[in-house]
Wavefront OBJ file of the C-alpha trace (Angstrom):
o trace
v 88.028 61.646 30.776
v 85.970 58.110 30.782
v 83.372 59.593 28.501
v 85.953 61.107 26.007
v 87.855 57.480 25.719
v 84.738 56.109 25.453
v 83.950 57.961 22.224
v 87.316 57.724 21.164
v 87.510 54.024 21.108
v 83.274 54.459 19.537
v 84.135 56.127 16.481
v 87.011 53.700 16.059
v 84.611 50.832 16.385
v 83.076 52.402 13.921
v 85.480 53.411 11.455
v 86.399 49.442 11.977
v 82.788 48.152 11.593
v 82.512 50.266 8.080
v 85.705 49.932 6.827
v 84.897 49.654 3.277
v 83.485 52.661 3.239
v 85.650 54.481 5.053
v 89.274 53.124 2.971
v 86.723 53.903 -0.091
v 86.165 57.444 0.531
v 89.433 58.032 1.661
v 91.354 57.300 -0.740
v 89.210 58.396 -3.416
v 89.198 61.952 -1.740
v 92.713 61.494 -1.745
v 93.402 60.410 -5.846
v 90.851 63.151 -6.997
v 92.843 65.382 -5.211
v 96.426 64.159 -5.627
v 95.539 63.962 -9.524
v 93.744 67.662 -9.331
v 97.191 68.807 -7.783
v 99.400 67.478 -10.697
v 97.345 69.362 -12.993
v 97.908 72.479 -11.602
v 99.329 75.100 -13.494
v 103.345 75.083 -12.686
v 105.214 78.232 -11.623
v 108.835 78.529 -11.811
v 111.389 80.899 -10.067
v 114.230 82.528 -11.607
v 116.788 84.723 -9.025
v 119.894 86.628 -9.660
v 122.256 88.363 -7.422
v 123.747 90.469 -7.538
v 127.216 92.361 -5.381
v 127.966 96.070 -5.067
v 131.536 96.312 -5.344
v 133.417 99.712 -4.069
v 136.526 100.517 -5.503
v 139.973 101.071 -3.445
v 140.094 104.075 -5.330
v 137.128 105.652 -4.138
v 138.872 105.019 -0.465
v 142.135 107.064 -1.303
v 140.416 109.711 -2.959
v 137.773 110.363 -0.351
v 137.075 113.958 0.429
v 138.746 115.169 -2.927
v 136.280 114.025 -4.815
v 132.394 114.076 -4.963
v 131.017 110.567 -5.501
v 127.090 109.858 -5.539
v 126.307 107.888 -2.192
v 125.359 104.419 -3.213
v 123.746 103.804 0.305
v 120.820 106.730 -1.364
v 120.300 104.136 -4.326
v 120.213 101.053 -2.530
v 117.531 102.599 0.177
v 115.403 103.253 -2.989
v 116.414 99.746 -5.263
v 112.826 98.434 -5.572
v 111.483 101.440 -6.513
v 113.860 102.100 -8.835
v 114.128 98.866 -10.476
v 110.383 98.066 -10.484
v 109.306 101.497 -11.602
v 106.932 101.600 -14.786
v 109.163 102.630 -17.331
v 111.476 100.311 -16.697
v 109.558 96.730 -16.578
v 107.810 98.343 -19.824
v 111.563 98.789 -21.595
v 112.289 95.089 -20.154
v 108.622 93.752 -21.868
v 109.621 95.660 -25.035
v 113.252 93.825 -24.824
v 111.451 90.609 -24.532
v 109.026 91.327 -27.440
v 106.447 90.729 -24.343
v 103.894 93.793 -25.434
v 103.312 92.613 -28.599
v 101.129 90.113 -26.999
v 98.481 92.790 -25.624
v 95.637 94.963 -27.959
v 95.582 97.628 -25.571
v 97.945 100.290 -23.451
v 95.297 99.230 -20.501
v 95.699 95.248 -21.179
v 99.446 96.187 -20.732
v 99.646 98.284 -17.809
v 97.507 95.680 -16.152
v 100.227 93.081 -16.538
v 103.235 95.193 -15.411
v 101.029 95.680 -12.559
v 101.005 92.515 -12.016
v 104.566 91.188 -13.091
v 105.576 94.177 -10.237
v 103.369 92.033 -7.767
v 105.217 88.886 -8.575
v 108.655 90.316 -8.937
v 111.183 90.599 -5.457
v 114.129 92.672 -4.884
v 116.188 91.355 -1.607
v 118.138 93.704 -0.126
v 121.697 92.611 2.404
v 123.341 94.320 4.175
v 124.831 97.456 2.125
v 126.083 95.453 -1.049
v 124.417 92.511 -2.097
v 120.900 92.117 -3.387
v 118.759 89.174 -4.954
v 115.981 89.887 -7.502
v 113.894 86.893 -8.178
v 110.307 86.760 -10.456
v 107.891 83.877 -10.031
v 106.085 82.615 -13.485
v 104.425 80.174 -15.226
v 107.148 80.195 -18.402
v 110.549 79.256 -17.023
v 111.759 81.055 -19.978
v 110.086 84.338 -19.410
v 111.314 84.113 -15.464
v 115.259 83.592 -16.759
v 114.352 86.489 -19.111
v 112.756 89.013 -17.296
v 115.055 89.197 -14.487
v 118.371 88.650 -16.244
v 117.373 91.505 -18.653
v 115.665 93.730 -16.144
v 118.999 93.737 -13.696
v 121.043 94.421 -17.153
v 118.536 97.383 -17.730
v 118.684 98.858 -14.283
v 122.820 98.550 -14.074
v 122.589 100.811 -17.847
v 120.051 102.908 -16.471
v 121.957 103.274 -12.769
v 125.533 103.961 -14.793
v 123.658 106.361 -17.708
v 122.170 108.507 -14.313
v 125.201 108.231 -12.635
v 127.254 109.951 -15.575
v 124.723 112.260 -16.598
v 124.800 113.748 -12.658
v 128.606 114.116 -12.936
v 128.604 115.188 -16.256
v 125.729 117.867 -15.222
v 127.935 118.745 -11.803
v 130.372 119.288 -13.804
v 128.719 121.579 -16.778
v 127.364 124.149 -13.903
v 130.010 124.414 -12.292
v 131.739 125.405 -15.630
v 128.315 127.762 -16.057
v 129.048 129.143 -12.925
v 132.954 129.761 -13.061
v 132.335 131.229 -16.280
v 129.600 133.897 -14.904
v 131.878 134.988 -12.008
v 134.653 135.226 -13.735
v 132.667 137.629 -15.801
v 131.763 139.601 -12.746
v 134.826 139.578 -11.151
v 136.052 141.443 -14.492
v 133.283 143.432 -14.421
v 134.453 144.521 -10.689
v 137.892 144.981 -11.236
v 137.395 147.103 -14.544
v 134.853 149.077 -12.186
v 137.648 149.702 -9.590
v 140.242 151.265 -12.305
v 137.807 153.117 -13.514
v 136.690 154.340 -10.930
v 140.176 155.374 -9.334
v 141.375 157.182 -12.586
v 138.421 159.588 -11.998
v 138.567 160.165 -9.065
v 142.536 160.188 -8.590
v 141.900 157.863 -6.071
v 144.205 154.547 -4.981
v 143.903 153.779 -1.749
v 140.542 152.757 -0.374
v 139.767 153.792 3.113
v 138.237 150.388 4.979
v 135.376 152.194 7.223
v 135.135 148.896 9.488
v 138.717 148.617 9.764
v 139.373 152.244 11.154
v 136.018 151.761 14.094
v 137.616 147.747 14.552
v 141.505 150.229 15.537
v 139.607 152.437 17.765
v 137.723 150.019 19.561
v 140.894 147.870 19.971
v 142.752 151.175 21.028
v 140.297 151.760 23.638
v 140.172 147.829 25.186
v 144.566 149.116 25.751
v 143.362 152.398 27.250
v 141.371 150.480 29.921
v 143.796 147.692 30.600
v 146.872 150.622 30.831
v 144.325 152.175 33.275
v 143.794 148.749 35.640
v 148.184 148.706 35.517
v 148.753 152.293 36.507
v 145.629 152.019 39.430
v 147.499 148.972 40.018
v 151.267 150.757 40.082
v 150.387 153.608 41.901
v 148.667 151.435 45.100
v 151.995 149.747 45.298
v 154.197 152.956 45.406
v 151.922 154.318 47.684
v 152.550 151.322 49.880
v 156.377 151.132 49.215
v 156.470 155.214 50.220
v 154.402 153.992 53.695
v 157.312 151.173 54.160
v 160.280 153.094 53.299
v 159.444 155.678 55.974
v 159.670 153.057 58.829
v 163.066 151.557 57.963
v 166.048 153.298 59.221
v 168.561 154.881 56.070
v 171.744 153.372 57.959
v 172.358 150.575 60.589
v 175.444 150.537 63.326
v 178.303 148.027 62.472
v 180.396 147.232 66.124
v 184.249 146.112 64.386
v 187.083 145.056 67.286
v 189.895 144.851 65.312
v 193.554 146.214 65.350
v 193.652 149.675 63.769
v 195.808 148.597 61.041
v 193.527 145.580 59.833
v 190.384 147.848 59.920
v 192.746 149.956 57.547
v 193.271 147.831 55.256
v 189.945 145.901 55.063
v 188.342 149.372 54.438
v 191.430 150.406 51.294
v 190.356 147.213 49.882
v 186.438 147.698 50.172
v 186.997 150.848 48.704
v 188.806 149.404 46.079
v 186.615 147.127 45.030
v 183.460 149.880 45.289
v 185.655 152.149 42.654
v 185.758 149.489 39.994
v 182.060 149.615 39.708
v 181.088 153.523 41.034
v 182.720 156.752 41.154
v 184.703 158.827 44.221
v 181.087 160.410 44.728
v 179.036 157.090 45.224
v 177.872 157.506 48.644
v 179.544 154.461 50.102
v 182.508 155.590 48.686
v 182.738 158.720 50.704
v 181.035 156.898 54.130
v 184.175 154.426 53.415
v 186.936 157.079 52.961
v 185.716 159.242 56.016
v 185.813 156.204 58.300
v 189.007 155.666 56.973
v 190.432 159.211 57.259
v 189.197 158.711 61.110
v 191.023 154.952 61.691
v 193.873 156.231 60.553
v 193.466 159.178 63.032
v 192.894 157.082 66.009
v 195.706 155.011 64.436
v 198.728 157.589 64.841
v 197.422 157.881 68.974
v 196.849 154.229 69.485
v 197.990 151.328 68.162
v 196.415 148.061 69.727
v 192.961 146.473 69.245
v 190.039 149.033 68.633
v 186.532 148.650 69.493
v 184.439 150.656 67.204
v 181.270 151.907 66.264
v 180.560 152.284 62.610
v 176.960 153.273 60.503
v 176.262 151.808 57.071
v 173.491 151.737 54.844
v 170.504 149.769 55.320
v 170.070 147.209 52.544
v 166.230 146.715 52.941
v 166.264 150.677 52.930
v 167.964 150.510 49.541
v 165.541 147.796 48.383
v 162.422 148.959 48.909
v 163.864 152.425 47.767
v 165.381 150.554 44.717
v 161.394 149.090 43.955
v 159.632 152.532 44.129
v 162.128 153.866 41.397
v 161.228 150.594 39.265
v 157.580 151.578 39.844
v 157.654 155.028 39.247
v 159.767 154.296 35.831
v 156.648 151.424 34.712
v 154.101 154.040 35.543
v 155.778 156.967 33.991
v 156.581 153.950 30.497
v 152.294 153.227 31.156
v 151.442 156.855 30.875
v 153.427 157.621 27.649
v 151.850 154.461 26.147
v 148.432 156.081 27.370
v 149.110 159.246 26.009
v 150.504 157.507 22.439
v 146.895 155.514 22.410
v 144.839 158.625 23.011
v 146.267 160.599 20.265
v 146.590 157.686 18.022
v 142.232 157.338 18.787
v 142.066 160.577 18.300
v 143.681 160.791 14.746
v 141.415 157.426 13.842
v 138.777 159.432 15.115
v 139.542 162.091 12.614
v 140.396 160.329 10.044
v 136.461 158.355 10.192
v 135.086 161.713 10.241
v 137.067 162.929 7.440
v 136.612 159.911 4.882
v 135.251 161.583 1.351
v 132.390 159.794 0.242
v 134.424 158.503 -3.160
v 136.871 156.674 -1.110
v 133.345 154.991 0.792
v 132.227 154.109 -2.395
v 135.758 152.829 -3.573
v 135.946 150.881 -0.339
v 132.298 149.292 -1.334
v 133.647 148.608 -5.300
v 136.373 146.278 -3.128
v 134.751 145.045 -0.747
v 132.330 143.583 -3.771
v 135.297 142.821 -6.051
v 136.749 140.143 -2.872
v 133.196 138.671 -2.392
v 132.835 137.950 -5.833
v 136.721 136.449 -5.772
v 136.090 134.436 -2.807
v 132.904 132.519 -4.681
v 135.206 132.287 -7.543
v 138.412 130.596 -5.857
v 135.812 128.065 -4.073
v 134.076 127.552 -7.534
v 137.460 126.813 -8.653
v 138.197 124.383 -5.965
v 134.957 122.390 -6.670
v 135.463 122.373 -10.601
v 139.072 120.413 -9.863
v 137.136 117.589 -7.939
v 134.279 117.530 -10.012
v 136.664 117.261 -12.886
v 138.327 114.386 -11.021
v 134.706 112.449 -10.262
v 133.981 112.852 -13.853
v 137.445 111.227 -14.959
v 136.307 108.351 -12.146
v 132.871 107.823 -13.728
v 134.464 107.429 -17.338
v 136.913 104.541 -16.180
v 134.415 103.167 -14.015
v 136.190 103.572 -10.648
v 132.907 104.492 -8.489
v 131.017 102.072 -6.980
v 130.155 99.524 -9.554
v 127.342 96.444 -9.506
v 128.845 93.512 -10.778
v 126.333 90.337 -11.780
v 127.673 87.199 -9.376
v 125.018 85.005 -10.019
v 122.826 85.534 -13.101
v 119.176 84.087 -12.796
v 119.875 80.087 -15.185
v 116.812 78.505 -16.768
v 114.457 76.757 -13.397
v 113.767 72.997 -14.049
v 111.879 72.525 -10.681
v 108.693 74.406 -10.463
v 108.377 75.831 -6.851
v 104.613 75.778 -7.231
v 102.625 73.372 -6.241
v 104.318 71.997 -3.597
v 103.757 68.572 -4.374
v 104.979 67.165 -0.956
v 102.748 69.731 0.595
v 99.572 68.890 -1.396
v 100.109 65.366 -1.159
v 100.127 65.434 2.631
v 97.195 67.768 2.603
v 95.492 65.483 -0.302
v 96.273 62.624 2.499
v 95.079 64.685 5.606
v 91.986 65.108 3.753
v 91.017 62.315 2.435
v 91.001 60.191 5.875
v 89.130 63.646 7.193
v 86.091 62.688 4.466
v 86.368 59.246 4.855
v 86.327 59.415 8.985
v 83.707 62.451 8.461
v 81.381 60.382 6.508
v 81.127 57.246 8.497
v 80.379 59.185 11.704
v 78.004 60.859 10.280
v 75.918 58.100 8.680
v 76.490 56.986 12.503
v 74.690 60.059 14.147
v 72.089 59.870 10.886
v 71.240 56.494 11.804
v 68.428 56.378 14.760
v 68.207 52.139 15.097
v 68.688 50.826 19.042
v 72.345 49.639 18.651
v 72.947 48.623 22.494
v 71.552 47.975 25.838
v 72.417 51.733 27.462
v 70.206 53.542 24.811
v 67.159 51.262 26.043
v 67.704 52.267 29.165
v 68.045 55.668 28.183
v 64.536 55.498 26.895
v 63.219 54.160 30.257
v 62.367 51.109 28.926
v 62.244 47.860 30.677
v 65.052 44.662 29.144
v 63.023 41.554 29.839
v 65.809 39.794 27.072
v 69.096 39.348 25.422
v 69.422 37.748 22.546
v 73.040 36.882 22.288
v 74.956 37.082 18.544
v 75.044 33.425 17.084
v 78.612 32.722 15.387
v 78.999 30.628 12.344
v 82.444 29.345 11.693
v 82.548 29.355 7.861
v 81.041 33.433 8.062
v 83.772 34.156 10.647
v 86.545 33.163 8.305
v 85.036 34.742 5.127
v 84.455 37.704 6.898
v 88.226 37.228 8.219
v 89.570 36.598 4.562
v 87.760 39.713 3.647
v 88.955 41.866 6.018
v 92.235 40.740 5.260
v 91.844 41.696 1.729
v 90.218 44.995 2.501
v 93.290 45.784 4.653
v 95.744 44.894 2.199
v 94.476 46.636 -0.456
v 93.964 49.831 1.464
v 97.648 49.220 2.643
v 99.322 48.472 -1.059
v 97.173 51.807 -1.845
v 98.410 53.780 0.710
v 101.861 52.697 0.128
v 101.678 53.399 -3.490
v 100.551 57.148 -2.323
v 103.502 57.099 0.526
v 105.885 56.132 -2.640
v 104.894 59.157 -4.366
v 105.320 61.221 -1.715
v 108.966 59.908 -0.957
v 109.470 60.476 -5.061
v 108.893 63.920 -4.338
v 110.869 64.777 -1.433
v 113.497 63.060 -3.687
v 113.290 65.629 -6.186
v 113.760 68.377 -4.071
v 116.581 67.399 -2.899
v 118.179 66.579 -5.918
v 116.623 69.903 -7.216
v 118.536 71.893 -4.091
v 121.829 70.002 -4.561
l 1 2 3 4 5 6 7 8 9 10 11 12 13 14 15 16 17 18 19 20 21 22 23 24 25 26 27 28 29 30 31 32 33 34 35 36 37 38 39 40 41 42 43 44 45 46 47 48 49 50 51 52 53 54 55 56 57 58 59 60 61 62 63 64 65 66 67 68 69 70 71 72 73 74 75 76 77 78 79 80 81 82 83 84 85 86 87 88 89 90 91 92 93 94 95 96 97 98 99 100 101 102 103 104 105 106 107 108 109 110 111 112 113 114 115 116 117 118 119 120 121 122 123 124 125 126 127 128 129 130 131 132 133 134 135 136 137 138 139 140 141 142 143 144 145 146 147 148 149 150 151 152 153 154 155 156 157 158 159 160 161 162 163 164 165 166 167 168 169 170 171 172 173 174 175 176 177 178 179 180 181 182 183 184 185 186 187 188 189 190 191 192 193 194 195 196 197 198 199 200 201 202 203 204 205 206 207 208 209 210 211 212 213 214 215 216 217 218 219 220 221 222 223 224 225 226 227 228 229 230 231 232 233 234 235 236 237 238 239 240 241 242 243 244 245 246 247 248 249 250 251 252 253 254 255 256 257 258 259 260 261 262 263 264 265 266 267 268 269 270 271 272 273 274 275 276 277 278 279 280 281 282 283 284 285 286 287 288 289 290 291 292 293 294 295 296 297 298 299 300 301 302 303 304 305 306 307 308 309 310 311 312 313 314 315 316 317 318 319 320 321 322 323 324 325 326 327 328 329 330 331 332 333 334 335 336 337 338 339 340 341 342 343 344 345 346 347 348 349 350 351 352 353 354 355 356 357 358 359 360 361 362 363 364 365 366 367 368 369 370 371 372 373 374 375 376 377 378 379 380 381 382 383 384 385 386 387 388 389 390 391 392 393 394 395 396 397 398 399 400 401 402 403 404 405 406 407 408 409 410 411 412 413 414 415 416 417 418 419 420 421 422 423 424 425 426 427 428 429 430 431 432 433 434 435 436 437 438 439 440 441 442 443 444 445 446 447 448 449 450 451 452 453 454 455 456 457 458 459 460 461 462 463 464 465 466 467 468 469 470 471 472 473 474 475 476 477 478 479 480 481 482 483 484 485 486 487 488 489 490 491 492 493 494 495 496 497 498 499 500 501 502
């Protein structure tokens, strides 16, 4: 770290000692190239932006209409807008080729004006094209006229899709509507000779008879289904009693009446044959029997009939009614596969061939209808292009004549002009230094191994001192009014930019 500040404060020492020659070099490096800089060639920059505007109607009529997808022409802008043909049709605008002998002379500078030219691309709707030249006149030029090009060229391609969208589909309505004549003329002409006008639909008859069969099988799952239930509704019924014992105490004459009344009420609803009924009237016949010997309270045994008995009874009729509905519906389906089955074999080949004639005539109708669909929104997207209601580019800042050249960088180059002239003044002085092979202290006699018998100190003489003083003051103040004069310029031209960017 000693040995480094050591050399440090050495070269500046020396730099001090020949400082003449140092201030000389450097700021002569510095005004050669400070002056080289200003003559320079100057380049100017002209931009433009420019927005891509969507229209509200293009919202509401999304999906009925077929637009082109901007997003496809923004993905390819540079291409598009630099492509040959189109910087040649800008340079023909401009009266630019006129200035070439040759095709090749020419091609070389589009090349060349495609190098220099930039397309900036935004987000999704806003992009900045921007050409870098020597003529500020050209740059305005070139890239107001180019983006004026491209938007003709964009709206011409634009239209011309639609418009050819729109002619095929007309094409293609008008073929198919041709051949959908052609099939129905086929189809009358066809049924007049063969006295034919029905069509027999082959897939449609095996589509019934597969369908027919799928019932079968599920009509066969019900009755399997049916049938274990009865069986186990048979295997119930035969371990429930058909009547249960009723113990009544009453007094003969209110047992008399309760069972009048019953019966009563039973005959609304049944007939004198209903089996209650006649279990009612013969217990009655007997009460009144026992009745006429005694009349106090009687203690009887009576037998009805077993509700659960009914019920379960009452379910295996149900049951035996769904399977006997099940198997008429199966026997229905088998004849009705049957006759479908017949009636496939028995098809005469003309009605095949008339079934084929239709068949053809509805494909050839369903292509039209849909042609017909897509020739109402094409018709609409052509109506759209014509009053401009697509996606339009609209100009929002067009490229105005450049004043301030953005090359050189003056404020660069002068700080560079200043880096490098202390660099060749500095450079030169140490070098003379390490050229120069005189014994300039007591360390490099020692280095040598050589013995100090002396020291001759420096004799001072006061009227050298202060010239020398008076001279180094000059020195210093000239370098310092030159550098300042060179600072000065430097502020002048950060001025400029900033009045240039305001």
């Amino acid at each position: 770290m000693e040995n480094s500040l050591e050399q440090i404060f050495h070269y500046l020492n020396l730099l001090q000692k020949r400082k003449e020659l140092f201030f000389l070099i450097s700021f002569a490096v510095m005004t050669v190239l400070i002056i080289g800089f200003y003559f320079l060639p100057k380049k100017y920059k002209a931009d433009s932006t420019v927005f891509i505007e969507r229209s509200v109607i293009n919202n509401l009529v999304q999906g009925m209409v077929v637009t082109p997808d901007i997003r496809d022409r923004v993905r390819v802008l540079r291409q598009a807008m630099l492509s040959r043909g189109l910087v040649e049709d800008v340079l023909k605008t401009l009266d630019v080729d006129t200035q070439f002998k040759n095709k090749g002379q020419l091609q070389e500078y589009i090349s060349k004006i495609q190098e220099r030219t930039q397309v900036h691309v935004n987000r999704e709707d806003l992009f900045i094209v921007s050409i870098v030249d020597r003529n500020p006149h050209f740059a305005q030029n070139f890239v107001n006229t180019l983006i004026q090009k491209y938007l003709e060229q964009n709206l011409s391609a634009s239209r011309q899709e639609t418009y050819g969208a729109n002619r095929f589909l007309q094409e293609q309505l008008d073929l198919f509507k041709k051949k959908l004549d052609e099939a129905e003329d086929k189809i009358i002409e066809y049924r007049k000779q063969q006295d034919i006008y029905l069509s027999v639909d082959e897939a449609a008859i095996i589509a019934d008879i597969r369908q027919y069969n799928r019932d079968l099988d599920n009509i066969a799952l019900e009755l399997d289904r049916l049938n274990a239930r009865k069986e186990q509704l048979v295997k119930q019924l035969k371990g429930i009693s058909p009547e249960v014992a009723i113990f009544s105490e009453q007094t003969g004459g209110n047992r008399i009446e309760t069972l009048e009344a019953r019966i009563k009420v039973l005959l609304l609803s049944y007939t004198e044959n209903y089996p209650e009924v006649v279990r009612l009237r013969a217990e009655l016949e007997a009460l009144k029997k026992h009745a006429s010997g005694d009349k106090g309270v009687t203690n009887m045994e009576t037998r009805s009939l077993n509700p659960l008995y009914q019920q379960v009874k009452q379910e295996i009729v149900s049951a035996e009614a769904e399977i006997s509905a099940l198997e008429a519906g199966r026997d229905r389906l088998k004849k009705m596969v049957a006759a479908r089955e017949k009636e496939l074999k028995e098809i005469p080949e003309n009605r095949k061939k008339l079934g084929v004639l239709t068949q053809e005539r509805d494909s050839i109708r369903t292509v039209y209808q849909e042609l017909l669909a897509r020739m109402g929104r094409s018709e609409v997207s052509k109506q759209m292009e014509i009053g401009d209601k697509v996606t339009t580019f609209r100009v929002v800042d067009p490229a105005i004549f450049p004043t301030k050249p953005v090359s050189p960088n003056m404020v660069r180059m002068i700080l560079l002009a200043i880096a490098a002239g202390f660099g060749a003044g500095g450079g030169l002085v140490i070098l003379l230094d390490l050229m120069d092979n005189s014994i300039k202290g007591i360390s490099q006699v020692k280095e040598l191994g050589l013995e100090i018998l002396a020291v001759i100190p420096q004799m001072n003489d006061a009227v050298l001192d202060q010239k020398k003083q008076a001279r180094n003051r000059l020195v210093y103040a000239m370098a310092g009014g030159y550098f300042c004069l060179i600072v000065c310029l430097l502020a002048v031209e950060v001025l400029n930019i900033k009045i240039f960017a305001s």
